[in-house]
N, CA, C and O of each residue as an XYZ file, in Angstrom:
368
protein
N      70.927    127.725    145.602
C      70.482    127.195    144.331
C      69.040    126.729    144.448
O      68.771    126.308    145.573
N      67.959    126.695    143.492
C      66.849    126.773    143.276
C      66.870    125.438    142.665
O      67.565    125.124    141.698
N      65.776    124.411    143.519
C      65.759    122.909    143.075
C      64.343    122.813    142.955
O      63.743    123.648    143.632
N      63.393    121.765    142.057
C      62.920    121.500    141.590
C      61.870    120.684    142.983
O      62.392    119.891    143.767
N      60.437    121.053    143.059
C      60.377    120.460    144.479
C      58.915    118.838    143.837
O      58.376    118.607    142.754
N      58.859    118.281    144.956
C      57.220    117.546    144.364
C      55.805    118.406    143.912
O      54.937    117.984    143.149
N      55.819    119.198    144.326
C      54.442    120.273    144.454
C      54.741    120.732    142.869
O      53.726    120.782    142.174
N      56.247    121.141    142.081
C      56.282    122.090    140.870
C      56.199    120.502    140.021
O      55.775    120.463    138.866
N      56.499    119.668    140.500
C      56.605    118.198    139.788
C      54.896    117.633    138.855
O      54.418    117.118    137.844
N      54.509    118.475    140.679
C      52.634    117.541    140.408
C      52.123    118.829    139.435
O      51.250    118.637    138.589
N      52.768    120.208    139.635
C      52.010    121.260    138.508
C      52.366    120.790    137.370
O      51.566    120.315    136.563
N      53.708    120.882    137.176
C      53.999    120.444    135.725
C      53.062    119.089    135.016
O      52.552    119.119    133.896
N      53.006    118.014    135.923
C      51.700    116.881    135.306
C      51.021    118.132    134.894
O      51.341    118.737    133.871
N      49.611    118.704    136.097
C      48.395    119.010    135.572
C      48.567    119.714    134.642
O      47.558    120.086    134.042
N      49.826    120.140    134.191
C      49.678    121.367    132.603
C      50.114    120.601    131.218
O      50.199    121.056    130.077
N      50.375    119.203    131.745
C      50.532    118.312    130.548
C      52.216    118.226    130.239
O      52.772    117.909    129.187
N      52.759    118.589    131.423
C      54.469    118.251    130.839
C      54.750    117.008    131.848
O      54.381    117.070    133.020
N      55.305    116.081    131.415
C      55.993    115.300    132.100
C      57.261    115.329    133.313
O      58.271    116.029    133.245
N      57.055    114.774    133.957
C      58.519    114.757    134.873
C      60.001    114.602    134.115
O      61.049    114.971    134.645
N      59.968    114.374    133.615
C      61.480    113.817    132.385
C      61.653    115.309    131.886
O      62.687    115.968    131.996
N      60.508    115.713    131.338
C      60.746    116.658    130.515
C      60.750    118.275    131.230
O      61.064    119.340    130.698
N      60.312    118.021    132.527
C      60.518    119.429    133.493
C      61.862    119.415    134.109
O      62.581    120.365    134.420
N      62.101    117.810    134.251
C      63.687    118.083    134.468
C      64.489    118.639    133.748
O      65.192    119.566    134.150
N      64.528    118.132    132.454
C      65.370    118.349    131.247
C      65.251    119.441    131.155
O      66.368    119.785    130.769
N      64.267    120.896    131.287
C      64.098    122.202    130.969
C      64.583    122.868    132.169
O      65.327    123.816    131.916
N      64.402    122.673    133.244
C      65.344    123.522    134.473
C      66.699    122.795    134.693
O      67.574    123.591    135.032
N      67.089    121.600    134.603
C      68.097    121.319    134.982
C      69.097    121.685    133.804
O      70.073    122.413    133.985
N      68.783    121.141    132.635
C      69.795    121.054    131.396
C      69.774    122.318    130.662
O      70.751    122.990    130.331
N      68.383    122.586    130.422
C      68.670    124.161    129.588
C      68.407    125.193    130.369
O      68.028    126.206    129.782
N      68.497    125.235    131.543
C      68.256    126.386    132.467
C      67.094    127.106    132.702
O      67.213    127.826    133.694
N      65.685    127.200    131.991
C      65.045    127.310    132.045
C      64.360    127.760    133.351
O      64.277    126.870    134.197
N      63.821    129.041    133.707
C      62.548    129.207    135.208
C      62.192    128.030    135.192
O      62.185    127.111    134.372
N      61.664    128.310    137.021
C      61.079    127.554    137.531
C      59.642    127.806    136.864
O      59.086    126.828    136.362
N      59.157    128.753    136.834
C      57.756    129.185    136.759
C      57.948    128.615    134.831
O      57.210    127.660    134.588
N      58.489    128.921    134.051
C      58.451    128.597    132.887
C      58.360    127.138    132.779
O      57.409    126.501    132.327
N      59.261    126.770    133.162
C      59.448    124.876    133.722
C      57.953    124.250    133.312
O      57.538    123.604    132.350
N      57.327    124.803    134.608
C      56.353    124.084    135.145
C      54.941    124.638    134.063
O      54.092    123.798    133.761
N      54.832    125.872    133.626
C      53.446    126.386    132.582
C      54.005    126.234    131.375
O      53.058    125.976    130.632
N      55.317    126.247    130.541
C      55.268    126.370    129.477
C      54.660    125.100    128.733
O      55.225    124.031    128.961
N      53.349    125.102    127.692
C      52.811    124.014    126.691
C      54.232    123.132    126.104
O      55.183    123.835    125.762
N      54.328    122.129    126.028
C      55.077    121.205    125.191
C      54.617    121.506    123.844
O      53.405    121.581    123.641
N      55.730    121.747    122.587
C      55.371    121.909    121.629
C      54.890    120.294    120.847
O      55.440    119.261    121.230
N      53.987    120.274    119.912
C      53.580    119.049    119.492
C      54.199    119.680    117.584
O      53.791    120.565    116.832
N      55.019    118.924    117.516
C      55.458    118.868    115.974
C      54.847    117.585    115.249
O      54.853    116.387    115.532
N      54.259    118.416    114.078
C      53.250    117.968    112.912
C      54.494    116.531    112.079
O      55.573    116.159    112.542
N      54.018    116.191    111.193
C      54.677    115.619    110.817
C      54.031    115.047    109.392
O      53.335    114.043    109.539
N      54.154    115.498    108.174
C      53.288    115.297    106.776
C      53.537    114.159    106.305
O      52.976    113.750    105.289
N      54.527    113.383    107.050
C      54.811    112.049    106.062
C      53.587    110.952    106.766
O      52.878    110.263    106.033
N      53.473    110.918    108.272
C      52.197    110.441    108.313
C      50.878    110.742    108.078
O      50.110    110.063    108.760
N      50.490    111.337    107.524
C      49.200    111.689    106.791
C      49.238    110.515    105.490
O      48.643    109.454    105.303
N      50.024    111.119    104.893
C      50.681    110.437    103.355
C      51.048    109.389    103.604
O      51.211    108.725    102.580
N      51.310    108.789    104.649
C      52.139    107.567    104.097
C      51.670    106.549    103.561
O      52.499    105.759    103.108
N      49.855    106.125    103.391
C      50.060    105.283    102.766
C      49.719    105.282    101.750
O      49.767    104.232    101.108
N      49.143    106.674    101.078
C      49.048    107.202     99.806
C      50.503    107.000     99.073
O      50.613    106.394     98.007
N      51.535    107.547     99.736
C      52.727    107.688     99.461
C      53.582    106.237     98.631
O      54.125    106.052     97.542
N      53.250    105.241    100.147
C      53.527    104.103     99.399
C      53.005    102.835     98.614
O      53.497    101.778     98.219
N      51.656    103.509     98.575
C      50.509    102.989     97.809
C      51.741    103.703     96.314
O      52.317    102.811     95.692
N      51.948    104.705     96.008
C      52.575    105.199     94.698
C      53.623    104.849     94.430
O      54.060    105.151     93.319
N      54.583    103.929     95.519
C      55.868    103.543     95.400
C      56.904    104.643     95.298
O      57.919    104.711     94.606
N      56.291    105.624     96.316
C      57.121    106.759     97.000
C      58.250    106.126     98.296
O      58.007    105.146     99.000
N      58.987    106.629     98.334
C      60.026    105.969    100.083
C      59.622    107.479    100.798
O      59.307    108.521    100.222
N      59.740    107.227    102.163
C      59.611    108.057    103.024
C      60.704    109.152    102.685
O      60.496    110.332    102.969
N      61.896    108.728    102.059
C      62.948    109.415    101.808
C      62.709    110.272    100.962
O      62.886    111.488    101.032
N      62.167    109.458     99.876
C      61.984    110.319     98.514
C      60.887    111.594     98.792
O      60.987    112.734     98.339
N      59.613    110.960     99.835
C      58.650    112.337     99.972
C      58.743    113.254    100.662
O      58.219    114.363    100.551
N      59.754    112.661    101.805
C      60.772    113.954    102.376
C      61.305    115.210    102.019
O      61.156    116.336    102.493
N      62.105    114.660    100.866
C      63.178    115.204    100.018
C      62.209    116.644     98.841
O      62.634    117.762     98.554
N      60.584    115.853     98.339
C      59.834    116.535     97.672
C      59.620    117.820     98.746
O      60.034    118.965     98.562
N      59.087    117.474     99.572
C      58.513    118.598    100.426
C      59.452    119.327    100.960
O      58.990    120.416    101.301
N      60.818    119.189    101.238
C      61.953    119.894    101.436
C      62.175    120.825    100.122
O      62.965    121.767    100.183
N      61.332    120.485     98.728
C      61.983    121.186     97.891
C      60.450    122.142     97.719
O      60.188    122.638     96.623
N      59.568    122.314     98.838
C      58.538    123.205     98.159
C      57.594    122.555     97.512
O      56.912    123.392     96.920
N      57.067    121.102     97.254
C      55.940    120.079     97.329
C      54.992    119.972     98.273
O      55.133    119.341     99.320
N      54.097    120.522     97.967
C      52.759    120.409     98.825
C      53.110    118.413     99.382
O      53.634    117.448     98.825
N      52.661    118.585    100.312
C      52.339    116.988    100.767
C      52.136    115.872    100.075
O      52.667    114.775     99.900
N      50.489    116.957     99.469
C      49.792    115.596     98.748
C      50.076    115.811     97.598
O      49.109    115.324     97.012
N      51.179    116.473     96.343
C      51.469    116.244     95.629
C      52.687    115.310     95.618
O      52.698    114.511     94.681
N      53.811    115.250     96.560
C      54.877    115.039     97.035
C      54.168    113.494     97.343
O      54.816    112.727     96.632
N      53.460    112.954     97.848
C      52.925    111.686     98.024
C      51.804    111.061     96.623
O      51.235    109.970     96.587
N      51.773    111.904     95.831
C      51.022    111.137     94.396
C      51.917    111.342     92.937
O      51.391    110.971     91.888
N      53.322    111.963     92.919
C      54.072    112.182     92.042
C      55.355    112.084     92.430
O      55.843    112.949     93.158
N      56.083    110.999     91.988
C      57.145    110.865     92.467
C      58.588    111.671     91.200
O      58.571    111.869     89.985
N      59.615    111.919     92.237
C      60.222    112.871     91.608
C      61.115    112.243     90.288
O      61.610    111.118     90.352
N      61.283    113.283     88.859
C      61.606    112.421     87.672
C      63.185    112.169     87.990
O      63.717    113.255     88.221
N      63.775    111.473     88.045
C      65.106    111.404     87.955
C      65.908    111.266     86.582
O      65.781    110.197     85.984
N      66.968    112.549     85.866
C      67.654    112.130     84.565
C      68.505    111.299     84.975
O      68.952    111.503     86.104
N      69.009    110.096     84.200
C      69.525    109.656     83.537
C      71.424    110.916     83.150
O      71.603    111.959     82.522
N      72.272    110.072     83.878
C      73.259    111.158     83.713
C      73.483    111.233     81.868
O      73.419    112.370     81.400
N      73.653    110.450     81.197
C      73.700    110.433     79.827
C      72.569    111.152     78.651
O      72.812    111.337     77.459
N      71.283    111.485     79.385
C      70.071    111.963     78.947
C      69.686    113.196     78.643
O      69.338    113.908     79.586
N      69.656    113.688     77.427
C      68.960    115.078     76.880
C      68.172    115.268     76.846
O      67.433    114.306     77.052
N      67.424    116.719     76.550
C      66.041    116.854     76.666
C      65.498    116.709     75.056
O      64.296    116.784     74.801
């Protein structure tokens, strides 16, 4: 069996992955050694901090601008228009 040594430990630092997280990729998801140690960590974006304090400057919830941009809301509309809610009793 193929174990994880200090030398693939100190590569993985210089390529910007952590020790936690080179474990977690060869030990838990099986992952190469050689992949282990070069593959980039993905960095996921995240639009509600951009917005947020536009968002709750408008008396948006993190929930509610979530929910916009889940439905196809640009960001910064989704953080300056909050969504209309009917009224279950309400016609047009």
């Amino acid at each position: 069996m193929e174990y994880l040594t200090d030398q693939d430990f100190e590569t993985a630092e210089k390529n910007g992955i952590s020790k936690e997280n080179a474990y977690q990729r060869f030990y838990r998801y099986g992952w190469s050694k050689r992949r282990t140690i070069n593959a980039p960590v993905k960095v996921y974006t995240n639009p509600w901090q951009k917005w947020k304090a536009i968002a709750e400057s408008n008396g948006i919830s993190e929930r509610l601008f979530r929910r916009s941009v889940a439905t196809k809301w640009e960001p910064e509309h989704a953080a300056m228009e909050p969504i209309r809610i009917r009224s279950k009793g309400a016609t047009q």
